[in-house]
N, C-alpha and C positions, 0 to 999 in steps of 0.2 A: 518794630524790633524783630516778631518773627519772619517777616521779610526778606530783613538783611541778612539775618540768620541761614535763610534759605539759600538766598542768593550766593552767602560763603558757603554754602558746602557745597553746591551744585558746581561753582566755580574750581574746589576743593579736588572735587571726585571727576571733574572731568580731566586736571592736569595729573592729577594721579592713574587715572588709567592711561592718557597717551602717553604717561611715561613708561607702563606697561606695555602699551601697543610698541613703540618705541624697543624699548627694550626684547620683545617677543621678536622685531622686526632682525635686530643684531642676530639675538640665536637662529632663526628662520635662515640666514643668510649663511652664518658658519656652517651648517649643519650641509647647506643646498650646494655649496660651495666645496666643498669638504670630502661631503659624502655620496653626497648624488652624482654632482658632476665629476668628480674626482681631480687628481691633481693632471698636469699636460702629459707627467710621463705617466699615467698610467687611470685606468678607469673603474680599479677598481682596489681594495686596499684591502690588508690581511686583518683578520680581525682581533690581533689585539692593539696594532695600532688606531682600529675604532672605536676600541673600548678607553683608550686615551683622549681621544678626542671626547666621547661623550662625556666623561671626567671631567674635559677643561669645561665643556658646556654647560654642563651644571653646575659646576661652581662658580662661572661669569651670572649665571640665572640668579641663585642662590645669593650673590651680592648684589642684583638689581632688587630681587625679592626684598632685601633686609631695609635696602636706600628707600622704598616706596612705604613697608610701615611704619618707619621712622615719621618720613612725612604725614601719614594718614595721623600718628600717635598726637602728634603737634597742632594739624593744623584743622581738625573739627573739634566743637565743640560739644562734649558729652553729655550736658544736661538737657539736650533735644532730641528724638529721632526722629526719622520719616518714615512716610508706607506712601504704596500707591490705592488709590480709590479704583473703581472697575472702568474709569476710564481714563488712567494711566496719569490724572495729575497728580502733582504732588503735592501733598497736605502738611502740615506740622499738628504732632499732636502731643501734647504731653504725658510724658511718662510715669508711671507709678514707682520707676526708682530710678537712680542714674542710668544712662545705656552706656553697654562700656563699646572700648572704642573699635571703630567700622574694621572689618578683615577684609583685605581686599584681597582676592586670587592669586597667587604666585604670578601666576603667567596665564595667558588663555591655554586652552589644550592644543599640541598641537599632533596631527596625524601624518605620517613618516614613509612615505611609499618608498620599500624596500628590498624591491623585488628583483633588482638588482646587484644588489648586493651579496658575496661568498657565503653560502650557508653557513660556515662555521662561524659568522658575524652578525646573522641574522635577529640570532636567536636574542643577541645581549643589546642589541639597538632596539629592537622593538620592548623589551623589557623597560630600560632605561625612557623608550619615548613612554611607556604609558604609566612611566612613573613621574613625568610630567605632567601629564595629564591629573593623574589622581593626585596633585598638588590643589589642585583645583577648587575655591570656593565656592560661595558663593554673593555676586555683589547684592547687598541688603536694600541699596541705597537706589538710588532710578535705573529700571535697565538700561541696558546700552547692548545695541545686535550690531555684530561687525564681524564681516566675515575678509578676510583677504588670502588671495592667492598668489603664492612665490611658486615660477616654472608647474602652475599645477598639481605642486604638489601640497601643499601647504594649509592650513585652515585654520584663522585664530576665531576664538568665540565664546562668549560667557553667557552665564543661564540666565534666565528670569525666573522673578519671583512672583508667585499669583497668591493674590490678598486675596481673602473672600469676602464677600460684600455684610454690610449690617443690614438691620431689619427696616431700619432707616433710608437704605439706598435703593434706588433703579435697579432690578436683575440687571447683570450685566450684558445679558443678547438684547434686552431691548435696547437698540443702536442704531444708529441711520441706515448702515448695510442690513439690516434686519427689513427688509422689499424685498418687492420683487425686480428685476432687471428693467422692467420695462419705465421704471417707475424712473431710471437714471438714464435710459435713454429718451423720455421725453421730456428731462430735466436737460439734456443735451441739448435737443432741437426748440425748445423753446428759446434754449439761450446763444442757439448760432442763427435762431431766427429774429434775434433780439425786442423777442416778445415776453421775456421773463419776468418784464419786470409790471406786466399789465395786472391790474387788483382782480381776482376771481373769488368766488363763493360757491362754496361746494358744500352739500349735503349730507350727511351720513345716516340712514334707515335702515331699517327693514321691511321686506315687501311683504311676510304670514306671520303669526302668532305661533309660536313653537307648540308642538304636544298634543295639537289637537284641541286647544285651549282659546279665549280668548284676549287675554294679556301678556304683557312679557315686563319684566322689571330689569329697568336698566343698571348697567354695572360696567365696571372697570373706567370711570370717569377721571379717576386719581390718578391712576399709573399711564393716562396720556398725557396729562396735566405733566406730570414729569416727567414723559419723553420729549415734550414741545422743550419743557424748559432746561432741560440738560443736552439739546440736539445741539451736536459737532460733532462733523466727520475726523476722527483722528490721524495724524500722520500716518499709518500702516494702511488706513482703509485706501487711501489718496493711493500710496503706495499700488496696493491693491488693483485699486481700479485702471492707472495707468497700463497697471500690467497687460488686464484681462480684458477693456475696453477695446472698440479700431482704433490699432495703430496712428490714423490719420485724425482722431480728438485732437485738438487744440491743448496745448501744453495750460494757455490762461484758462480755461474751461475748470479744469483740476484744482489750480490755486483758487479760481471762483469757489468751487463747494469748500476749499479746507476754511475759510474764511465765513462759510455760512453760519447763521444763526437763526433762528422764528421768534428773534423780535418784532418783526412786523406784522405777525401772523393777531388775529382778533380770535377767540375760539367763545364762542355761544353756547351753551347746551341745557337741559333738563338735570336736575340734582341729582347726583349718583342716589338710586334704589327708589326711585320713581316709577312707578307702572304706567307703559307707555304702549302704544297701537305701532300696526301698521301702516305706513307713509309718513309716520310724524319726524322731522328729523329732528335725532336726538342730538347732534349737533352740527353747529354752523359754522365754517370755514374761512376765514377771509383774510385774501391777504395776497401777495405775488403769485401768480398764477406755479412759475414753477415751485415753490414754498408750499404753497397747497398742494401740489401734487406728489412730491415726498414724503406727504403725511399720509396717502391713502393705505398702503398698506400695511402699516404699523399701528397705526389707529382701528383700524376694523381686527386685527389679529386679539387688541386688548380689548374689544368692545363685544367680537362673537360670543368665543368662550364665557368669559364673565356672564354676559346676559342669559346665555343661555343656562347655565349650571346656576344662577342665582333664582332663573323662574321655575325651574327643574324642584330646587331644593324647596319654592315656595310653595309650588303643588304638592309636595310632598305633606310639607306641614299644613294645608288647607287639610289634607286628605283623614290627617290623626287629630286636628284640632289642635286649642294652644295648650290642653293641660298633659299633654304625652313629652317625655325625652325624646329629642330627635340626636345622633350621634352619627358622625361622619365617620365610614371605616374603610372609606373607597382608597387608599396612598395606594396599598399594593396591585392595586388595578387600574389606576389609572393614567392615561398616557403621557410616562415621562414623567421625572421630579417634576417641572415644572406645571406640567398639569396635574399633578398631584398636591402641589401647594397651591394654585390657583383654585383649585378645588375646594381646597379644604377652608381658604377663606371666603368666595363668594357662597358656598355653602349656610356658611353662618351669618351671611347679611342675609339671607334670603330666610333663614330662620333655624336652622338648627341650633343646637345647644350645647356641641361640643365637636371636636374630633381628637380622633389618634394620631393626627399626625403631629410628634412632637415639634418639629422645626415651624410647622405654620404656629401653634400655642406660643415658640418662642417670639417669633416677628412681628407675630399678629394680634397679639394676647389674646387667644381663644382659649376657653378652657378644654384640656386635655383631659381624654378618657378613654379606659382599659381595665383588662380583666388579666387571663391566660387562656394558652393556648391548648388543644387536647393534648398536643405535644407535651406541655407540661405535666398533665394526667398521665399521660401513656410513661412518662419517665420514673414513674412509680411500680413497681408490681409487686408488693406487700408494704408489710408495716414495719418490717424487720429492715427496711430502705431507710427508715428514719434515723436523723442524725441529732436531733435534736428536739427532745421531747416534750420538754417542761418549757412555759411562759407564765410571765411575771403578770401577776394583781394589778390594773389599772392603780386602785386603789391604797393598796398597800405594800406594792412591789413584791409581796414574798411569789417566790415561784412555785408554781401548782403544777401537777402530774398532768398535764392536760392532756396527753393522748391516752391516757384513761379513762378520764371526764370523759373523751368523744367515745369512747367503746363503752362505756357504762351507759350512756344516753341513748347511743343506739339500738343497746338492749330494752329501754324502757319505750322509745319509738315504736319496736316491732309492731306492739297490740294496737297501738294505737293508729300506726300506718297502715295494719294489716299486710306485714310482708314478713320475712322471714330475714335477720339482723345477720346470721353467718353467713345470707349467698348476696348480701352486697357485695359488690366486687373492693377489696380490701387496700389496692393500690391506688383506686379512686380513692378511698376516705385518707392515707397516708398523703398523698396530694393534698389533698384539701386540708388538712393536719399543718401540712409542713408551709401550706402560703400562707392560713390565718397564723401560724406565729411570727408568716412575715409579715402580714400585713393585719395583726390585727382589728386594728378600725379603719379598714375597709374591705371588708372580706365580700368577695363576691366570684361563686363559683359558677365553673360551665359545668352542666350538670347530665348533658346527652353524648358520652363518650364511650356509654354501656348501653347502660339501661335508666331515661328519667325516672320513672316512676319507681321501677324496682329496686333503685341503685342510687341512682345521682342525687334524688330529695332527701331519699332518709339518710344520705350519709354528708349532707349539706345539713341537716335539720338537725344532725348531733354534732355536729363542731357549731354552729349556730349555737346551740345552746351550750355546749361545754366555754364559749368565749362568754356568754351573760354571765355564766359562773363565776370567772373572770372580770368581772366588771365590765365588757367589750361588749355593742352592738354588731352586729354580721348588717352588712348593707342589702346582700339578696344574691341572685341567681341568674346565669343566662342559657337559654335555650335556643341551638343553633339547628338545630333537624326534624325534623314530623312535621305531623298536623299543629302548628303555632296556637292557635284558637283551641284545640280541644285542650293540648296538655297546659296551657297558662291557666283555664278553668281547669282542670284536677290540680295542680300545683297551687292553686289558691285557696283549691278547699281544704287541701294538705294544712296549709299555712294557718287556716282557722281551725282546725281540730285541734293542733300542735298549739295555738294560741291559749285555745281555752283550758285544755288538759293540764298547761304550766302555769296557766295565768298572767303569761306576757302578753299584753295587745297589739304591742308594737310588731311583733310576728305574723302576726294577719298582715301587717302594710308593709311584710321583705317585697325589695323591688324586686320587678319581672323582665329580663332585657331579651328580646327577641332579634337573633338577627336571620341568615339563611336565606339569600340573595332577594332579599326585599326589593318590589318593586312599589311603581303608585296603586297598580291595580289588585297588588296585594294588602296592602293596607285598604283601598277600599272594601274588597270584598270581606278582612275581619271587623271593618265597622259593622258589615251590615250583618257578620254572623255573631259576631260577640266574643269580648277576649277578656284577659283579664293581665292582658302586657302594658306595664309602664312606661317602657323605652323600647327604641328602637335603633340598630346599629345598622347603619347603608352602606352599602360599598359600589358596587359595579354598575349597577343599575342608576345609580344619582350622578356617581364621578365621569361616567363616561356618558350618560345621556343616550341611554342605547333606544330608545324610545325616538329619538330625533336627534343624531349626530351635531346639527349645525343649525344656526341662525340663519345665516345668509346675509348677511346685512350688507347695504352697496354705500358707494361715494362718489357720487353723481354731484357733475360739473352745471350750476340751477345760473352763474350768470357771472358776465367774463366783459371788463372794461366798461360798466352799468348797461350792457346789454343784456335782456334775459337769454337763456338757454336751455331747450327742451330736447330730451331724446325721444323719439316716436319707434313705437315698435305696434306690430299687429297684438301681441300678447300687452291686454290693456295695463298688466299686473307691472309692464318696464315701463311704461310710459311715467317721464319725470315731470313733477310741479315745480314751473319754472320761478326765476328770480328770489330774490333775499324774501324773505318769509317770517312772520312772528307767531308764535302759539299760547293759546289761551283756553283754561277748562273751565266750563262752567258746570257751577253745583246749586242741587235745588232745593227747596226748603228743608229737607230731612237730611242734609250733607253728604249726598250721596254725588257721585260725579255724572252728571246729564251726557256732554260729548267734548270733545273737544274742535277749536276751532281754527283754522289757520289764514291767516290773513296777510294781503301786498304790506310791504313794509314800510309803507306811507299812509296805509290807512290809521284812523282815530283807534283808540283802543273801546274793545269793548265795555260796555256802562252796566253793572248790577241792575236789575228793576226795567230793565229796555228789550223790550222787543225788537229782533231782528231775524231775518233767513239765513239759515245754513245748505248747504248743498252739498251733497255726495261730489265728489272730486270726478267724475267721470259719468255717471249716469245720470240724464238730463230730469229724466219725469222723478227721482230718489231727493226730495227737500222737505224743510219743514221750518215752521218759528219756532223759536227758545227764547225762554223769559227768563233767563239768570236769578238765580237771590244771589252769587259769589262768582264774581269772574278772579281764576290766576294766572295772571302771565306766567308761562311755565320756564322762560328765556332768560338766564343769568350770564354776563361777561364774566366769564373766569379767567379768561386770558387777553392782557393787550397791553402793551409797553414794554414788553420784556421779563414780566410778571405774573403773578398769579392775583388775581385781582382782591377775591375775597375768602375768608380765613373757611378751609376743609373739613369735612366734620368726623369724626374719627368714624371706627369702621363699626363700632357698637351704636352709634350715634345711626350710622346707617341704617343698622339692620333696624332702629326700632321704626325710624320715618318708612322702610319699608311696608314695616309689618301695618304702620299707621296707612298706608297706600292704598293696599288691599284692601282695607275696614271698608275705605270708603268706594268703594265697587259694589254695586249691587248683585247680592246673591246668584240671580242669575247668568251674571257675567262670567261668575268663578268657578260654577257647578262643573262636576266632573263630564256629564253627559249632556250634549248637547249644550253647552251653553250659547247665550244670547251674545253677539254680536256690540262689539261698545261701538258708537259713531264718531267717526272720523269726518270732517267736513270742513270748508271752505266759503269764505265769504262769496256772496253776489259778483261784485267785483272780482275779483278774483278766477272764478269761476269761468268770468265772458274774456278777462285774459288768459287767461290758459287754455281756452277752447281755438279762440282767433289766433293763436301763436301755432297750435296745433295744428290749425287748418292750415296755415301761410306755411307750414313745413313740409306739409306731406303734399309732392307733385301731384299734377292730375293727368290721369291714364288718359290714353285715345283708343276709341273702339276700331278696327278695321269694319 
């Protein structure tokens, strides 16, 4: 039924606009005829007989205008509407009330080149055309771009409408035109060398371990997953590329890609938030050689970033341990909304605990977190600022004098803090006054926009306690400036004086959030001096990965028509492990992970309790035996049939199988200094193919 539905209105709106176009076309004609070209005896006409004429022309408009919503009023059906998705189809979705009925544009606009025309005429045609114009809608309903030109001068045209995408959908740039150039011209020569359609297998790795580290946790596995599965080039791109393409492409070339799909495509890979080495491919390709190679740089674009910001985010939280808040605060610093939401969710699969960036909490359900800013502080400079004093009893709603309470409190603070209660600065405590009646139960102040100690605790410490009076607990405090490490140790011994002198104990446990462009190396060094910070708010240093810009990861062509395929290069680090390939970890009795192993794709799999040789991928005398208690295939079909094969795990589900990832790595692998080396290796077999393929590749020199 929605179908048909569809199909009438599409049918609907398109003879209603060509009865526009139509209509536009008559006026375009009187006006060219009329007024441009003028009549035989004469080329040019007085202007009030052109203020006649535009009279009749709008009123001919004006009557086609009336004849088209007529039509519209009749013949859709209002209990449906449409939108476009960000790739331009058209969906039906039902409405939360009737939609009333479609407004179509009077007319396209049209622009009136006038330049020949008697000044004293000028003035009241252009008036009259651009009150044509401002007739103007907009169509609600599918775009439609059409431009036409009458003698030149002429231009009819209507707008589009841009939907923004749900949390549910593909960003809208990831799109097939999202490559590189190169990547459609060898999408060209494979298919005028009618080799396109031979099966390849290609790779996607990394050649180092980011950071200086020795793991990397893989990420962005989902959002390839649905760029395979929502890949078509749209009419505009075809468009497009005709344009910008040689001239001399093949007209069938073009209708080739608008008909493409990667259904045929097989896609292999390791579980999004898997910790993985270098050389292992995290996935495997297969499928028409030019199909796999439209994928290479879309897939690595969502494979870099991710991986990298998600093992960024996971050394971060190795570095504080699991019982610290980690808090994402990098949006304003990182490159681009979309690296700024990219961010903010492989962030939290990698382990954090929260961020500020609202729109990722909306799409991604991460929990969302915030304070204020000094800004806020600073917009205070006394008490006499206050608008509103008094807040209501948890308890018993009556309203209390509370910015009393906080000036009474902080008189009895003074002794206790040993500071002096009149030279806190008074537009800080009115600030902190006026958010805890916003935010009662969740009060949490920035406390370094004076002075911490002298200013920002004791005047946190008596709205703190004026809100107990209240019935309300205060959450705690952040500190963005100094020495992090000293003032969370005095701010916490504050906190137990203040505890025991009131006899609240929950006041020793105000949280402590430390931000101030934290990095890894800052968090290590306050492990090893001592702090007494609960959370931690990142920004620049986690979101942008200043430490190590880029992964690097490559997408290497390993075998083409079941021939293997090797790149040799002198730097041993490009040399590729040729042909389809399976991956297997093995774990030892204490479930820690031993190495992993990569094996030809016709070999047996390997067997728990069996001994066998492993081999460094390139260094001959580098091998050893392994004796398995757990072998896992690390190799899932996610993609093949046109499909998603097996059901995704959400992104919370992620982060914990991450966090489980890590566990199982030996200490030494994940230390911040020096860590140990995990082993990558290759079966026997394996090993004597890839060395023989190597040798038969690289010519042999002749000495003079």
């Amino acid at each position: 039924m929605a179908n048909t539905e569809t199909s009438t209105t599409i049918t609907t709106t398109t003879t209603v606009v060509a009865a526009a176009k139509a209509a536009t076309a008559a006026i375009a004609e009187t006006i060219v005829n009329k007024v441009l070209l003028g009549e035989k005896s004469s080329n040019k006409r007085p202007g009030s007989e052109t203020k006649s004429l535009l009279t009749n022309v709008n009123n001919k408009k004006k009557k086609v205008d009336d004849n088209i919503q007529k039509s519209i009023s009749t013949g859709f059906d209002h209990h449906h509407h449409h939108q476009y998705n960000n790739r331009t189809k058209l969906v039906d979705i039902c409405p939360r009330s009737p939609s009333p009925p479609l407004s179509i544009p009077s007319s396209p606009s049209i622009d009136v080149e006038i330049e020949n025309l008697p000044n004293s005429s000028q003035s009241a045609l252009r008036t009259d055309c651009q009150s044509l114009s401002s007739d103007l809608g907009d169509i609600s309903q599918p775009s439609f771009r059409e431009s036409t030109s009458i003698h030149n001068t002429l231009q009819a045209k209507t707008s589009e409408r841009v939907v923004l995408m749900t949390g549910a959908e593909q960003s809208s740039v990831v799109q097939p035109l999202l490559t590189d150039l190169y990547q459609i011209s060898m999408a060209y020569a494979y298919w005028k060398s009618n080799k396109h359609q031979e099966i390849a297998t290609f790779d996607l790795y990394f050649r180092k371990n980011p950071f200086g580290g020795e793991y990397t946790l893989f990420a962005g596995l989902e959002e390839c997953l649905k760029f395979i599965r929502d890949y078509k080039f749209h009419p505009t791109d075809i468009e497009y590329l005709r344009a910008t393409l040689s001239s001399y492409i093949e007209s069938e070339f073009f209708d080739y890609l608008s008909q493409l799909n990667m259904n045929e495509i097989k896609v292999y890979a390791v579980p999004e938030g898997t910790v993985v080495f270098p050389r292992l491919p995290l996935l495997r390709i297969e499928g028409p050689v030019l199909k796999t190679q439209l994928l290479e740089t879309t897939l690595l674009t969502l494979v870099n970033y991710a991986s990298l910001v998600a093992t960024n985010a996971a050394r971060f939280r190795s570095a504080t341990g699991a019982d610290k808040t980690l808090l994402e605060f990098g949006l304003r610093r990182a490159q681009g909304p979309d690296g700024g939401l990219s961010a903010s969710k492989y962030c939290y699969l990698g382990g954090f605990d929260g961020t500020s960036n609202v729109l990722a909490g909306k799409l991604y359900g991460i929990p969302i977190k915030g304070t204020h800013a000094h800004a806020y502080v600073n917009s205070y400079e006394c008490l006499e600022d206050l608008s509103e004093r008094e807040l209501c009893d948890r308890l018993s709603g009556e309203r209390r004098p509370f910015t009393n309470l906080c000036l009474q409190y902080l008189n009895e603070l003074g002794p206790i803090l040993k500071i002096l209660p009149e030279e806190t600065h008074k537009g800080e405590l009115a600030a902190f006054i006026s958010y805890a009646i916003a935010f009662p139960t969740n009060f949490l102040a920035l406390v370094d926009t004076y002075d911490v100690l002298k200013s920002g605790v004791p005047n946190f410490l008596a709205v703190a306690r004026a809100l107990h009076e209240c019935n309300y607990q205060a959450v705690g405090l952040r500190l963005d400036s100094g020495d992090l490490a000293y003032l969370s140790m005095k701010v916490r011994e504050k906190f137990h004086e203040v505890a025991i002198k009131f006899n609240l104990s929950y006041m020793e446990h105000f949280n402590i959030v430390a931000s101030n462009d934290i990095n890894e190396d800052t968090l290590v060094s306050l492990e090893k001096q001592g702090h007494a910070i609960d959370s931690f708010g990142i920004g620049t240093h986690l979101v942008t990965c200043q430490k190590q810009p880029a992964l690097g990861c490559v997408y290497k062509l390993v075998e083409l028509a079941n021939s293997p395929r090797i790149k040799v290069s002198q730097d041993i680090e490009k040399v590729t492990i040729p042909g389809k390939k399976n991956l297997y970890r093995f774990y030892g009795h204490d479930g820690k992970a031993l190495c992993d192993l990569l094996t030809r794709i016709d070999e047996p799999e390997p067997q728990t309790a069996t001994r066998m040789l492993s081999r460094h991928p390139f260094l001959e005398q580098k091998r050893a035996y392994v004796t398995p208690t757990t072998v896992r295939n690390l190799y899932v079909l996610y993609w093949a049939d046109g499909e998603i094969k097996v059901p995704l795990p959400t992104l919370k589900e992620i982060r914990t199988y991450a966090r489980e990832q890590i566990d199982q790595l030996r200490k030494d692998h994940i230390r911040d200094l020096n860590p140990t080396p995990y082993k990558v290796s290759v079966t026997d077999d394996l090993f004597q193919f890839m060395h023989k393929l190597w040798m038969k590749s690289v010519p042999i020199g002749e000495l003079d």
